[in-house]
C-alpha positions as CSV (number, residue, x, y, z in Angstrom):
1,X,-194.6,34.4,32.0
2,X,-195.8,33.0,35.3
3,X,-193.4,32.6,38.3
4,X,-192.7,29.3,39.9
5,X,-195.0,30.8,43.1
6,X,-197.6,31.5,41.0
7,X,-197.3,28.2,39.1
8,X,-197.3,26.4,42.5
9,X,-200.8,28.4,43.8
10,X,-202.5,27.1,40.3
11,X,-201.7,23.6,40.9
12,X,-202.3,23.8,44.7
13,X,-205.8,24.9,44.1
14,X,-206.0,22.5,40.9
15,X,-205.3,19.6,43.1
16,X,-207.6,20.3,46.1
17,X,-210.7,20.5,43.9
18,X,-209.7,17.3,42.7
19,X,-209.6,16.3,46.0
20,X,-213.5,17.2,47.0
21,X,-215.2,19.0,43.7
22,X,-217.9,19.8,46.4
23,X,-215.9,21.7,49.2
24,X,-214.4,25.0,48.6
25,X,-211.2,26.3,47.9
26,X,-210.3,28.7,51.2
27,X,-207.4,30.6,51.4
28,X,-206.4,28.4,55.0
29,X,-206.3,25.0,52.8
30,X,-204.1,26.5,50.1
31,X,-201.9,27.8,53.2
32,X,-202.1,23.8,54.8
33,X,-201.0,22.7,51.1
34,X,-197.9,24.8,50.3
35,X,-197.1,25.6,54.0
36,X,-197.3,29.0,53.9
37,X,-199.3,31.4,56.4
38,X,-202.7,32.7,55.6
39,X,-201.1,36.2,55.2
40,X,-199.2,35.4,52.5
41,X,-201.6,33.1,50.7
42,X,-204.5,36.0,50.4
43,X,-201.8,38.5,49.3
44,X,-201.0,35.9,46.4
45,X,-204.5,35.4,45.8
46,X,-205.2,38.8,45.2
47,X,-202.2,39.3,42.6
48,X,-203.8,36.0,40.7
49,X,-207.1,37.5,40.5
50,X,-205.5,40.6,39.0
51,X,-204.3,38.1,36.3
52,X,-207.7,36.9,35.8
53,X,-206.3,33.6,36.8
54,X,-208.4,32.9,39.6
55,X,-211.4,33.9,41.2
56,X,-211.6,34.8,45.0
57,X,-213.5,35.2,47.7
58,X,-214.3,34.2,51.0
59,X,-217.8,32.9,50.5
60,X,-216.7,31.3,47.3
61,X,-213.2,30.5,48.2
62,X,-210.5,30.5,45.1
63,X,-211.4,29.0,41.4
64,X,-209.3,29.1,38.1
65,X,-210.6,30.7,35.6
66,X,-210.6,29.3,31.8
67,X,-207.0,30.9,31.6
68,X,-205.8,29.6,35.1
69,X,-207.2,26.1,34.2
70,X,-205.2,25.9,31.3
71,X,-202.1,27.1,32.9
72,X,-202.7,24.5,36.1
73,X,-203.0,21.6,33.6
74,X,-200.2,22.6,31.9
75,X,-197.9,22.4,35.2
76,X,-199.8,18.9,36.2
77,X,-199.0,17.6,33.1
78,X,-195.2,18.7,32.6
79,X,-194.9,16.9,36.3
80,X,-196.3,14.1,35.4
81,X,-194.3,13.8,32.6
82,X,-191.0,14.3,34.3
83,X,-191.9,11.8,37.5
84,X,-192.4,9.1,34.1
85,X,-189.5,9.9,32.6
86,X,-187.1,9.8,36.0
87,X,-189.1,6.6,37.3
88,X,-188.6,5.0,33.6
89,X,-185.8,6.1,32.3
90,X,-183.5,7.3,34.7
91,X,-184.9,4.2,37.2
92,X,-185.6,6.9,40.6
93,X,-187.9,4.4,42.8
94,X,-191.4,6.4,42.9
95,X,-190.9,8.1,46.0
96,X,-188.2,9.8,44.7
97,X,-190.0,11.0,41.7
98,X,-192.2,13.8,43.3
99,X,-189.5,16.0,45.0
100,X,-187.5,16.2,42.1
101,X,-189.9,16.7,39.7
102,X,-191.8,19.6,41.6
103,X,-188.4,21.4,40.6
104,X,-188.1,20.1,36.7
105,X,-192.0,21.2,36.5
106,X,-191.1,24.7,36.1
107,X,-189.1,24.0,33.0
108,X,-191.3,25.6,30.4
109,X,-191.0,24.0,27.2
110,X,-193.2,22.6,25.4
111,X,-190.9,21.1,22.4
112,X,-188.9,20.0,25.3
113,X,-192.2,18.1,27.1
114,X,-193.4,16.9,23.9
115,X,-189.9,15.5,22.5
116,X,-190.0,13.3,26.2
117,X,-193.6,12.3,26.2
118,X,-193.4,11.2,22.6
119,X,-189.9,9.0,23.4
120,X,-191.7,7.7,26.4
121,X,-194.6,6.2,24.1
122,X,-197.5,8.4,25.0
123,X,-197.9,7.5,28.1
124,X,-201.3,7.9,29.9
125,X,-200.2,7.6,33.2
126,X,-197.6,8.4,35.5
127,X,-195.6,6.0,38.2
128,X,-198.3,6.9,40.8
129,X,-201.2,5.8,38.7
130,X,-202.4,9.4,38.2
131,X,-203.5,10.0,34.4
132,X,-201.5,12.5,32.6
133,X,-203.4,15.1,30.8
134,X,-202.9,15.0,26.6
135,X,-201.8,18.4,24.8
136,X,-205.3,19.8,24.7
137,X,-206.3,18.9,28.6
138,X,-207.9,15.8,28.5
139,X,-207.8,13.2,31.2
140,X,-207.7,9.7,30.2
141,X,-210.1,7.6,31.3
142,X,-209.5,4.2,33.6
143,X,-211.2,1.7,35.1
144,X,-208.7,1.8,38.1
145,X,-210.4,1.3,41.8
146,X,-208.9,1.2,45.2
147,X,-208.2,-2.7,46.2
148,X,-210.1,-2.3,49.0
149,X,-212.7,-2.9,46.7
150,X,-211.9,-6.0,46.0
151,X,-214.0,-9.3,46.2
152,X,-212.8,-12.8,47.7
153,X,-210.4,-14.5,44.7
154,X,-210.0,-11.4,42.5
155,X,-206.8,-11.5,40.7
156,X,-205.7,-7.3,39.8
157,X,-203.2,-5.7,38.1
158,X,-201.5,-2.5,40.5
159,X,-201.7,0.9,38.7
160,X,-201.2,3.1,41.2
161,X,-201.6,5.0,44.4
162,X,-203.7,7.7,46.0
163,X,-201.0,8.9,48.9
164,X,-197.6,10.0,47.0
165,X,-196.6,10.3,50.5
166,X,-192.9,8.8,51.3
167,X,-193.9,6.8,54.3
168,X,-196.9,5.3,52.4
169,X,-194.7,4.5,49.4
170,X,-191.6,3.2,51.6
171,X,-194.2,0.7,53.7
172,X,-195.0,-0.5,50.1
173,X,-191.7,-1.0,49.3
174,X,-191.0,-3.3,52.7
175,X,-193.6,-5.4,51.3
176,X,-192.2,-5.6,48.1
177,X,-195.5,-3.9,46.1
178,X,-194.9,-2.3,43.4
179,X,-196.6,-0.9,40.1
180,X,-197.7,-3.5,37.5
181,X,-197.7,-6.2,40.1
182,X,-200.1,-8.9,40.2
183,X,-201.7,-9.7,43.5
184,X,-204.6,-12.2,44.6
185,X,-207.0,-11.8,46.8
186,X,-207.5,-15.0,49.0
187,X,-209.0,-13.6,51.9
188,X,-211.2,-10.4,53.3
189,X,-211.8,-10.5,57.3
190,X,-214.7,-9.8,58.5
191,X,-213.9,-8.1,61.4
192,X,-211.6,-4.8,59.9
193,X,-211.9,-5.7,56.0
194,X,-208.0,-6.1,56.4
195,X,-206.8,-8.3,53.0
196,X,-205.3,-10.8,52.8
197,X,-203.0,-11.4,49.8
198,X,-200.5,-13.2,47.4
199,X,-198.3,-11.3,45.4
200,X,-196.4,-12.1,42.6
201,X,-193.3,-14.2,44.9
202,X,-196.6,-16.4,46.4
203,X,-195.7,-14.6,49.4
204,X,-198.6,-14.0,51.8
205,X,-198.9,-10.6,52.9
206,X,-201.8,-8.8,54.9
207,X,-203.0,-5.3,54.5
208,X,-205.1,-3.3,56.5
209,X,-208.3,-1.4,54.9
210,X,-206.9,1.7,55.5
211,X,-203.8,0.9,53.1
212,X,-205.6,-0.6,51.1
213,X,-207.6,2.4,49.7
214,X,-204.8,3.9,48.8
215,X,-203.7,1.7,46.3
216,X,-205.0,1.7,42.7
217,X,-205.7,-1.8,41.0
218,X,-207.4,-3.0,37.9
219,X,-209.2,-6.7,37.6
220,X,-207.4,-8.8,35.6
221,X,-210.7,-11.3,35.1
222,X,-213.1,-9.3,32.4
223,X,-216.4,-8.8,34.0
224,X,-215.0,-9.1,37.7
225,X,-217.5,-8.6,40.5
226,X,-215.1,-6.1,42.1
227,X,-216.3,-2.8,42.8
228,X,-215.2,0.0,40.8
C-alpha cells in the first residue's frame, strides 16, 4: 500500500502534465507544487522509481509509469468524488471542498468510493468543472470553454473553473457566480476584452479577461459561434 506522501507525489506530477503535456516534469516544480525543498523531492523520487512508479531523470524530468498512472488516477478520482459529495450533499461552498477533501482522498476504498459515486448519480464532474475519471480511467468528454471565449449575445451555462484557488473562488462569490448559472454576454470591450455581463438576478456585472479564462462555460444556443 502506498503512503499518503507517495500518493501526494503521483498526483502532483499527474496534475502538472495536465497542466503543459509539452514541458517536463522537474524535480523544482514538483517541490513549487507540494512545498517541499528540492532535497526532499529527489530523495522521494528516487524511492518512487524503485517502485516502478515513476520514471526520473534530469533530462527527462519525472513520468508515471503504467502502474503510477493508474495509482494517480485513482487518487484524482477518489478526490473528486469526495469534493462532489461534500459540495452536494453535505452543502461545503466550493472553496471549502479542496482542503478537506485532499485529506478524505487517502481513504482507500473502493466499495466505499463506488457506494458514494453511485448515490451521487454517476456524476461526471465535480463542483470545479473538472471531469471525474470512471472506474477504468477514462475522462469524460465536454464541450466546456473558458468565457473569455465568448462572442457578443452568447447566453452559457457555468460548469466550472480552472483556478481552485480560494481568492479566485471567494471574488466569484462577491459577485454572486456560481456553478450552473446562466449568464449573458451583452458586451466585449475593445480595449482589454473585459465582459460585460447579466447573470441570472439581471444584475450587470463586468469581468476582466483575466478572470474570465478561468471560468468554464458551455453555450446554451446549439451551434453557438463561441469559441471552444
Amino acid at each position: 500500500m502506498k503512503s499518503f506522501v507517495e500518493e501526494n507525489y503521483l498526483k502532483a506530477i499527474y496534475e502538472l502534465n495536465n497542466i503543459d503535456k509539452t514541458k517536463n516534469v522537474t524535480a523544482t516544480d514538483i517541490a513549487h507544487w507540494l512545498a517541499l525543498k528540492p532535497p526532499t523531492v529527489l530523495e522521494k523520487l528516487a524511492l518512487l522509481s524503485a517502485k516502478n512508479l515513476i520514471s526520473y531523470n534530469k533530462t527527462d524530468g519525472a513520468k508515471l509509469t503504467k502502474k503510477g498512472f493508474e495509482s494517480a488516477i485513482n487518487i484524482i478520482r477518489r478526490h473528486r468524488i469526495w469534493e462532489t459529495y461534500l459540495y452536494k450533499e453535505l452543502k461545503f461552498s466550493w472553496s471549502e471542498v479542496h482542503e478537506i477533501a485532499e485529506q478524505l482522498e487517502h481513504v482507500n476504498s473502493d466499495k466505499l468510493i463506488d457506494k458514494i459515486y453511485n448515490n451521487l448519480g454517476n456524476p461526471e464532474f465535480d463542483p470545479h468543472g473538472d471531469p471525474i475519471p470512471n472506474k477504468q480511467g477514462v475522462l469524460p468528454k465536454s464541450n466546456r470553454r473558458p468565457l473569455s471565449k465568448s462572442k457578443k449575445g452568447c447566453r452559457c451555462h457555468v460548469l466550472g473553473v480552472i483556478d481552485h484557488s480560494d481568492v479566485f473562488l471567494n471574488y466569484l462569490s462577491e459577485l454572486h457566480i456560481s456553478l450552473n448559472d446562466k449568464l449573458q454576454v451583452i458586451q466585449i470591450i475593445a480595449y482589454d476584452e473585459t465582459i460585460k455581463l447579466i447573470d441570472k438576478h439581471k444584475n450587470t456585472l463586468l469581468i476582466s479577461a483575466k478572470a474570465a479564462s478561468k471560468i468554464l462555460v458551455l453555450c446554451l444556443k446549439p451551434n453557438c459561434e463561441c469559441k471552444i
